[in-house]
N, C-alpha and C positions, 0 to 999 in steps of 0.2 A: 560096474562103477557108477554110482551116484553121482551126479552131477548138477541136482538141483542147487546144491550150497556156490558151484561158482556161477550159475548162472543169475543167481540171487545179486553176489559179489556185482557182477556184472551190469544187472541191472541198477545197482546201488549207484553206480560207475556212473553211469549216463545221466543218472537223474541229478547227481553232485555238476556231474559237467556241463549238463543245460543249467542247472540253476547258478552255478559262477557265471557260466554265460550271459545271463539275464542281470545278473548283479554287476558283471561290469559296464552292460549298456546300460546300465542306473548311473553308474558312476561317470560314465560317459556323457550321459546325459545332462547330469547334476551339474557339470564340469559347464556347459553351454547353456545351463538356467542361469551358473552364476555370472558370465559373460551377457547373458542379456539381460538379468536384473540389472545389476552395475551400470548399462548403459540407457538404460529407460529414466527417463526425466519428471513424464509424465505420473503423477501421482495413481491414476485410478486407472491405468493402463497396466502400472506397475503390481497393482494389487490384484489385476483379472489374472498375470502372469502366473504368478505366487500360487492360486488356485490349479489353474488350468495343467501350470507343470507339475505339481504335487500330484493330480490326478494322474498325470500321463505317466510321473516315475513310481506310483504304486498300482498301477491302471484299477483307479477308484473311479467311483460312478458318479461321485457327488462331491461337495467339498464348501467348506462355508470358511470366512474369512472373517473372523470379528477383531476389530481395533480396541482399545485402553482408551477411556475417553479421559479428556485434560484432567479432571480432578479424580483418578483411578477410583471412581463407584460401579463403574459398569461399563460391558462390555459394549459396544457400536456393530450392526451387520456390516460389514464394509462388503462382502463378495457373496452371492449364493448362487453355487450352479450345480443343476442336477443333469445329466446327460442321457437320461433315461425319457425324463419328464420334460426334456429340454427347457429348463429355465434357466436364465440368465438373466440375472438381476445386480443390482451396482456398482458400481466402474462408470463404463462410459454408457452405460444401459439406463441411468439413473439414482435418484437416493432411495433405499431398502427404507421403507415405511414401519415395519413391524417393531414392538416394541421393544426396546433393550435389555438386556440380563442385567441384575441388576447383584454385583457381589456381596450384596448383605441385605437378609430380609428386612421383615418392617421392624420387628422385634430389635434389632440390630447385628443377629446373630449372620457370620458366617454363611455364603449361599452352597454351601457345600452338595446340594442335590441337587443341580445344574450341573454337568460335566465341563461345560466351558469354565463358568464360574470357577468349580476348582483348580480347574489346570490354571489359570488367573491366578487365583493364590495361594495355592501351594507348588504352583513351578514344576509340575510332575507331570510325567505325558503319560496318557490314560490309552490300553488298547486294549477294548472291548470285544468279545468274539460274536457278541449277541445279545444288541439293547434290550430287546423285550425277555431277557435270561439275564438277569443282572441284579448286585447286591448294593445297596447305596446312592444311587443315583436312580432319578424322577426323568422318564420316558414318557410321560403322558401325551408333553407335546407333538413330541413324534409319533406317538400310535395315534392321534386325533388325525396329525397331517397323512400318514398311511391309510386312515381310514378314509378321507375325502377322498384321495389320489389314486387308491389302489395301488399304491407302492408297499414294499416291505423293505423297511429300515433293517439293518442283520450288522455286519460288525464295522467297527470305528474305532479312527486312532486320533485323537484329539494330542496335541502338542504346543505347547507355548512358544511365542517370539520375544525376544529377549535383546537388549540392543548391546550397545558395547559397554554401557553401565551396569548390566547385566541385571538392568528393570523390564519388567514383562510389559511390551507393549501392545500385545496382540495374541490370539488364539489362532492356529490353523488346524480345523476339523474332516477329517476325512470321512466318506460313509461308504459302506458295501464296496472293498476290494475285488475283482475280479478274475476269475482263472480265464487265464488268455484263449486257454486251448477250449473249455466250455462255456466259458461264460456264466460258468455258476459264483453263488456272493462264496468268498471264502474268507480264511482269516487274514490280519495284515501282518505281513512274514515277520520277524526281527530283523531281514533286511533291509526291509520298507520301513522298519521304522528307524534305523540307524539313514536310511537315504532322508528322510524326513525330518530328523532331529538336525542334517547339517545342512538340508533347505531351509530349516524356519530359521537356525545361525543368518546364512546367508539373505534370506529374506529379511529379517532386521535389520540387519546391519544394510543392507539395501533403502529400504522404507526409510529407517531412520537418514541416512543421507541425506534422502529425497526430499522427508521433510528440514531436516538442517536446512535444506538451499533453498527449499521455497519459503521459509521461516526467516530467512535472511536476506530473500528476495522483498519481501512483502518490506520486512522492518525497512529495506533502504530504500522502500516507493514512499511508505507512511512516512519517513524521518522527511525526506526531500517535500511530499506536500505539507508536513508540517512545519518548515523553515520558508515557506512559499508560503503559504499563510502567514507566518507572522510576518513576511515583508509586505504580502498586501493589506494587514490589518493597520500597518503602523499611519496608515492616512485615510482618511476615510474618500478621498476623489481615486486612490491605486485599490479601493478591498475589492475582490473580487477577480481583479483583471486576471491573476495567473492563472488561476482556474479555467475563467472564461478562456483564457488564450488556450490552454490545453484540451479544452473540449471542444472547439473549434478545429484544432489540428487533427486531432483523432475521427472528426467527422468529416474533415474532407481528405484525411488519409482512406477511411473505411469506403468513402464514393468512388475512390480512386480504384480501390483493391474492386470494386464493384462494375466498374466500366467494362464496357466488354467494345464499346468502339469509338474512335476517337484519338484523339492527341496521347490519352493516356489506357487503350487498349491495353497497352502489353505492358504498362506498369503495373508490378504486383508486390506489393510489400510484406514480405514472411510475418509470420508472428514475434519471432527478433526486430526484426527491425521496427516494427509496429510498438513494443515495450521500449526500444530506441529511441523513437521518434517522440513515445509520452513523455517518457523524463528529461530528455531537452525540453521539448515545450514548458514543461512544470520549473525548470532550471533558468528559462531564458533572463530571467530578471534577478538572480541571487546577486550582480551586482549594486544591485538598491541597498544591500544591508549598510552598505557604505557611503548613501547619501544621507546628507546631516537633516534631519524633522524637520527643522523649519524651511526647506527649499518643497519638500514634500506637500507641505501643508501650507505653501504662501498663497494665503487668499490675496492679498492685497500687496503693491508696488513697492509699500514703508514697510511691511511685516518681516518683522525675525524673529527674537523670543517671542515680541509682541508688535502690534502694528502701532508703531510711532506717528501716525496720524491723530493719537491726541497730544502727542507731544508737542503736535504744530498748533491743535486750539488751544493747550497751555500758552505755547508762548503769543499768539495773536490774544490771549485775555491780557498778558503781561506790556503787548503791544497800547491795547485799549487802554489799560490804567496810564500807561504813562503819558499818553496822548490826552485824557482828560487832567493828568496833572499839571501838566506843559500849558495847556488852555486857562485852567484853572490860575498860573502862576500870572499868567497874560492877566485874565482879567480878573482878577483876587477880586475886584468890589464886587461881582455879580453875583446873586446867589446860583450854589450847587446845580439847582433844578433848572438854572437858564444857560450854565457851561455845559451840561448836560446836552440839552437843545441844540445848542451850538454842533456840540460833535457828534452828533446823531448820523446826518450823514456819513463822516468818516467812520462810525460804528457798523452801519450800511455794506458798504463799501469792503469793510472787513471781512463782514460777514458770509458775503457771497464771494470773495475770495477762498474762505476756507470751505464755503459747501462744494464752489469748483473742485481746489486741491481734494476734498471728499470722495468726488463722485471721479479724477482719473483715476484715482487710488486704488479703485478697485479694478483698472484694468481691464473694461466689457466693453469699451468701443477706439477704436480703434483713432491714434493721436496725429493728428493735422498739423501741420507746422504752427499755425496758428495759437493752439492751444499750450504748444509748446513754449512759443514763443513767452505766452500768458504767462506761464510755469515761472520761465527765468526771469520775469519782472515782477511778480509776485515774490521771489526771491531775494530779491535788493531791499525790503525792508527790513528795519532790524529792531531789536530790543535789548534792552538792558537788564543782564543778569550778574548780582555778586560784582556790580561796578563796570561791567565789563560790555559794551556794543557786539551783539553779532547779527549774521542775517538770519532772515526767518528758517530759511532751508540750509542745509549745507551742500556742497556739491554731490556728494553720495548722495543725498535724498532727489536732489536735482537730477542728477542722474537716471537713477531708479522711478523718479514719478514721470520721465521721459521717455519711459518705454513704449515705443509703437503701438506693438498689441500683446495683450497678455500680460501676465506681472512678475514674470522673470526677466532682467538684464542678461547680456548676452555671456556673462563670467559662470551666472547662476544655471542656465541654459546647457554651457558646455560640462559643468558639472552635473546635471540631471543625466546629460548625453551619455555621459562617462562612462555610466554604469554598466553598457554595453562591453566593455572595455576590460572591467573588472571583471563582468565576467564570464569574459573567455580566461582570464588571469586564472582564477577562482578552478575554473572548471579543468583548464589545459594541464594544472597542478595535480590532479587527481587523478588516479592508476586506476583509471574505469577496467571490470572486464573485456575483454574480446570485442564481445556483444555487443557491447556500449561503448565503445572506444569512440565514435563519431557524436556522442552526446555534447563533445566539448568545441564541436567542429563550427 
């Protein structure tokens, strides 16, 4: 009896049944790549991943990781690792220097002899048995780099990433698959490439998240210092301040994180809370948008649209004319140039009354009863406008040019104050993340 044909059968048997074996710990596996993509935040952590597990569910030797740069011309190294040659290059390794592929030559033609490049556009995953036996595609660079390294490049499964838009955002290249049992390069099964087509799925739509949220992170850091800018540009005595106040916080937050003994030893602020603690700092003042320019911008005591301190030399010239007319009616027979004479004095007199009102005005030293007092008798004079007697000052001006120190009144003051107020309003209104939930504290 012959029995070569079922021991053949036989062997068929085992070799089918280790190799489901081996495909379902791929699938296994694939299953817990996409549970840790999904959970990684980290941008260039996430990209080491992508490689490292591609290698480990086709046990390849090498694996390069190139991104779609913004304006889709060409390709970016993001990941390169060889496990043979031990190199590991970009992620958290650093930036890959080498220069980028670029998907259209000079000419403008298609880079279709670059394997990356193609798979970039034409969407096709490329599985090679054997770069330097191959029709169509330019291996130069790789027999150069084999040549330095004493490596032998042998077969590759190049495969595009593709996101939910189902735009190719990235290439993931494989090199020299591995037989477990020898260790010899062999080809990349059709398993390995069906585990690999629904890694680089997965992979995408991962990355692309990733960047979603840090693309959205960024926008609501820029949007917040760009509304914190314009409230500190709107005066030029507030430009700067927000700034200044948030790089101050974050430097004596980072001193803090940096203590190793003292009061604040065992205070350590995570990276959360540290991105926390900026954007309140950058926020602390968004109640200003709601104070009115000219409390902002009051140089001076009289100052609102404009500073009404010449409104007061207006009316002290108005004061002068009528006070030479009044002399003048007294003594009609004299000439001009000796009524003149006469009220020189009370012109005097005037005069240094308004250069005093001048110089409280601006508010830079601080008011003495005395001077106050000055203020309210300087007040009682009056003149004549449109028929009508009033005093030189009105009580608001009165008021306001009695201010102790500084040249806000105390209405103006609690209005500046306010802004604190608004905004916690401002901020406690807003459905922060998680994260950020104390920004408005």
């Amino acid at each position: 009896m012959n029995t070569a044909p079922v021991m053949f059968n036989i062997k068929q048997m085992r070799e089918k049944k280790n190799s489901y074996r081996t495909y379902h710990d791929q699938v296994e596996h694939l299953i817990q790549v996409g549970v840790s993509l999904s959970g990684e935040k980290n941008i260039d952590r996430l990209l080491e991943i992508i490689v490292e597990d591609a290698c480990k569910l086709t046990n390849a030797d090498a694996g390069t990781l190139y991104i779609m740069s913004d304006d889709e011309t060409e390709l970016k190294f993001a990941i390169v690792q060889n496990n043979s040659l031990d190199i590991h290059m970009g992620g958290s390794a650093g930036t890959i220097t080498w220069p980028n592929v670029k998907l259209k030559n000079k000419d403008g033609r298609e880079n279709k002899a670059n394997v990356s490049a193609y798979v970039a556009i034409f969407g096709k995953t490329i599985n090679i048995h054997d770069v330097y036996n191959v029709d169509g595609f330019n291996f130069e660079g790789t027999k150069q780099f084999d040549k330095k390294t004493g490596y032998r490049s042998k077969s590759m499964l190049v495969t595009p990433l593709r996101n939910h838009e189902n735009e190719i955002i990235g290439v993931l290249q494989l090199l020299n698959a591995l037989d477990p049992a020898t260790g010899e390069i062999v080809n990349f099964s059709p398993e390995s490439q069906k585990i690999i087509l629904s890694l680089a799925s997965q992979a995408a739509v991962a990355l692309s998240n990733s960047h979603l949220i840090h693309d959205l992170e960024s926008l609501f850091e820029l949007f917040i210092k760009t509304i914190a800018t314009t409230i500190d540009e709107r005066s030029p005595y507030t430009s700067g301040h927000i700034r200044r106040v948030a790089e101050l916080t974050m430097s004596i937050a980072k001193k803090i994180n940096e203590t190793k003994q003292g009061y604040f030893s065992d205070v350590k602020f995570s990276d959360d809370q540290m991105r926390e603690l900026r954007m309140a700092a950058w926020l602390h003042d968004m109640g200003k948008i709601t104070t009115p320019q000219y409390l902002l911008d009051k140089k001076t005591k009289l100052q609102t649209v404009h500073d009404r301190i010449h409104e007061v030399k207006t009316r002290l010239k108005l004061i002068k004319k009528d006070y030479v007319t009044a002399v003048q009616s007294e003594k009609k027979d004299l000439p001009a140039s000796k009524v003149l004479r006469s009220a020189e004095a009370e012109m005097k007199a005037l005069d240094k009354e308004y250069q005093f009102l001048r110089e409280v005005n601006k508010g830079e030293e601080f008011m003495s009863d005395e001077k106050i007092a000055r203020i309210k008798d300087i007040a009682q004079r009056e003149f004549c406008m449109d028929g009508e007697i009033r005093p030189l000052l009105s009580e608001e001006e009165v008021y306001n040019l009695c201010v102790r120190r500084g040249t806000l009144n105390e209405e103006e003051r609690n209005i500046i104050n306010n802004h604190a107020l608004v905004t916690h309003k401002i901020l406690s209104g807003l459905p922060f993340p998680k994260k950020l939930r104390h920004v408005g504290d």
